[in-house]
C-alpha positions as CSV (number, residue, x, y, z in Angstrom):
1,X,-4.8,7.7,4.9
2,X,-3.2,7.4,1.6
3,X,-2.4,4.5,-1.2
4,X,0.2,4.8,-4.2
5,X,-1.1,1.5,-5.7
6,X,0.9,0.1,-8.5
7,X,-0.4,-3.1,-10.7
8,X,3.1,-5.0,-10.4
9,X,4.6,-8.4,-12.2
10,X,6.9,-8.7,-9.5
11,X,8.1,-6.6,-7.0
12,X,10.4,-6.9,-3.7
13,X,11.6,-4.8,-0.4
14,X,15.3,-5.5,0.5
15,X,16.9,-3.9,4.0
16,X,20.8,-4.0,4.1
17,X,21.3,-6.1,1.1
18,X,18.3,-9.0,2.5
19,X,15.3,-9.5,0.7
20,X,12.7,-9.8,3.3
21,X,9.8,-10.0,1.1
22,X,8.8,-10.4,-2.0
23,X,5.4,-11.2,-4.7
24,X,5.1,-11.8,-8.2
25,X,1.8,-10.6,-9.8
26,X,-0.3,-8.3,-7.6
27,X,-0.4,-5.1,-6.0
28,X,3.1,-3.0,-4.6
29,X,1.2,-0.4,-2.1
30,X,3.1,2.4,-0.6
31,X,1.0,3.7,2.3
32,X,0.8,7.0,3.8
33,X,-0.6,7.7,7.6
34,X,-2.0,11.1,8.9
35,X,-2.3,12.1,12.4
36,X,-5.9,12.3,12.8
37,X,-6.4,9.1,10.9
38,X,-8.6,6.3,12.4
39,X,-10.4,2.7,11.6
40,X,-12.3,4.0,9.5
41,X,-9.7,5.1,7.5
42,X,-8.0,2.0,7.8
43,X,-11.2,0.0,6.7
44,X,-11.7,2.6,3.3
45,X,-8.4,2.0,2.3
46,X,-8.4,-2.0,2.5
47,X,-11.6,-2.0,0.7
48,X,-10.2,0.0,-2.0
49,X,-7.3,-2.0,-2.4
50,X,-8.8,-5.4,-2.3
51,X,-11.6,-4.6,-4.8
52,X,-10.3,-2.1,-7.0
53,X,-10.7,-3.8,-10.7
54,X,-6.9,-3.2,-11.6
55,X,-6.2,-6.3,-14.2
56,X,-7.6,-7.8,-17.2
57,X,-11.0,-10.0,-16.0
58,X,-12.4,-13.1,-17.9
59,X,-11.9,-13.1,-21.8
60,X,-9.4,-10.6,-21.3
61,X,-11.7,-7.8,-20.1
62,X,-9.4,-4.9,-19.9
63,X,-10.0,-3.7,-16.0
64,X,-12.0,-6.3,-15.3
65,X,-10.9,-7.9,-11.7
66,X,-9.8,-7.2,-8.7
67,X,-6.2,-8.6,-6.8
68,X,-9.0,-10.9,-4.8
69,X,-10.1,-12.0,-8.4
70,X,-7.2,-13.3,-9.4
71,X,-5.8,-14.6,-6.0
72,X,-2.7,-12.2,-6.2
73,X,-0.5,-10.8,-3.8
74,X,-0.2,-7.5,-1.9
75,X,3.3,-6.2,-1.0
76,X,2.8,-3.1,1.6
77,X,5.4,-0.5,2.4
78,X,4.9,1.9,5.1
79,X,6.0,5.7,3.2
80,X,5.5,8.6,5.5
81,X,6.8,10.4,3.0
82,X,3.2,10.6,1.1
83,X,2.1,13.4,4.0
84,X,4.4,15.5,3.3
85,X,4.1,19.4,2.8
86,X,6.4,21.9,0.7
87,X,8.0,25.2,2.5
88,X,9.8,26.1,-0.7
89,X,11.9,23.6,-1.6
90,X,12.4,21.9,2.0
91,X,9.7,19.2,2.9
92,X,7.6,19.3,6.1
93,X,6.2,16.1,7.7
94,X,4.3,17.3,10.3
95,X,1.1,15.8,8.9
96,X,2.2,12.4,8.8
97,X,1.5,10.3,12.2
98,X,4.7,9.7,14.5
99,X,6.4,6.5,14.1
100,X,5.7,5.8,17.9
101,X,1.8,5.7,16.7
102,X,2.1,5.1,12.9
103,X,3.9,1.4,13.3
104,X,1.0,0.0,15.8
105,X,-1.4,1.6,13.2
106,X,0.2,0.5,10.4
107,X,0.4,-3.0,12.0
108,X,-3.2,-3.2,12.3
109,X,-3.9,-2.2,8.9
110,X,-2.1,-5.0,7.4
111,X,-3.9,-7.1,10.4
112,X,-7.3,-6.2,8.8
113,X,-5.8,-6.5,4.9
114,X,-5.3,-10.1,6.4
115,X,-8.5,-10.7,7.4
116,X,-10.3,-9.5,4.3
117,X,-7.9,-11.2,2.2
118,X,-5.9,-14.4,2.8
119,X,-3.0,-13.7,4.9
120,X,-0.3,-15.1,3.4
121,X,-1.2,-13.1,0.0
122,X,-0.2,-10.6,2.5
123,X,3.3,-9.2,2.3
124,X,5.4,-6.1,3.5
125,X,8.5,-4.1,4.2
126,X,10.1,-3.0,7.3
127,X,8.5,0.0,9.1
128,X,10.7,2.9,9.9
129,X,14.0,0.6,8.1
130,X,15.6,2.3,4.7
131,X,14.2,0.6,2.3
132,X,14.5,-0.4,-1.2
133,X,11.7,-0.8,-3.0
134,X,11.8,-2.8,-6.5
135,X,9.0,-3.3,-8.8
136,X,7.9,-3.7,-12.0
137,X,5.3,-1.9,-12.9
138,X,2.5,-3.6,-14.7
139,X,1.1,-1.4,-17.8
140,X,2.1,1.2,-16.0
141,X,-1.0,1.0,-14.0
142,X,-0.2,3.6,-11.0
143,X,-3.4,4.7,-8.7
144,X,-3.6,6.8,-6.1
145,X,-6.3,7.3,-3.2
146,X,-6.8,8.4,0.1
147,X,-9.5,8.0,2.4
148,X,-12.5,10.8,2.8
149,X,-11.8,13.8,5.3
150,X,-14.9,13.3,8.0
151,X,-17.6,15.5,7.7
């Protein structure tokens, strides 16, 4: 499983014109699923995002708390795009998870973002819909991580 996390001041999904959801300071997440990834993955990933220390702390301690910290929100948006392999200049997608898997998946992992975290600091897009995605990006402040291969 993957993360693009970007520190945001505002940011906002819209489907056909509709904003369905939006945050102001926090986290815009663009998440990536694998085939062969599990709960633990899930569990890694939603760790790393709720604790990561991402914005300035008490007395303006440069990456000094975490989105929990400073009781921000989390805007999620499902990207299969982040598994994607190059065959010259054409893109492969084989090792992202199917949509008929990845949007259950997917659904628990903002389930269990909503039980670390309070659930209506909880936000995201539209699985599987064209989205467009608009933030602004915080610093820039743009992280990326993915969850361990098992040994």
């Amino acid at each position: 499983m993957k993360a693009i996390i970007q520190r945001v001041t505002q940011a906002s999904v819209t489907v056909h014109g509709q904003v369905i959801s939006s945050i102001a300071n926090g986290l815009c997440v663009l998440v990536g699923i694998k085939t062969d990834d599990t709960l633990a993955d899930v569990e890694y990933i939603v760790k790393k995002i709720l604790n990561l220390k991402l914005f300035d702390g008490e007395n303006g301690k440069r990456w000094g708390a975490s989105v929990i910290d400073k009781q921000y929100e989390v805007l999620c948006v499902s990207q299969f795009t982040l598994y994607h392999i190059m065959k010259g200049n054409k893109l492969d997608f084989h090792r992202a998870m199917s949509a008929v898997h990845a949007e259950p998946f997917y659904r628990n992992f903002i389930a269990e973002l909503g039980k670390v975290y309070n659930p209506e600091f909880i936000k995201d897009g539209k699985f599987g819909a064209m989205m467009q995605v608009h933030i602004e990006n915080d610093g820039p402040v743009t992280i990326e991580i993915e969850s361990p291969e098992p040994k």
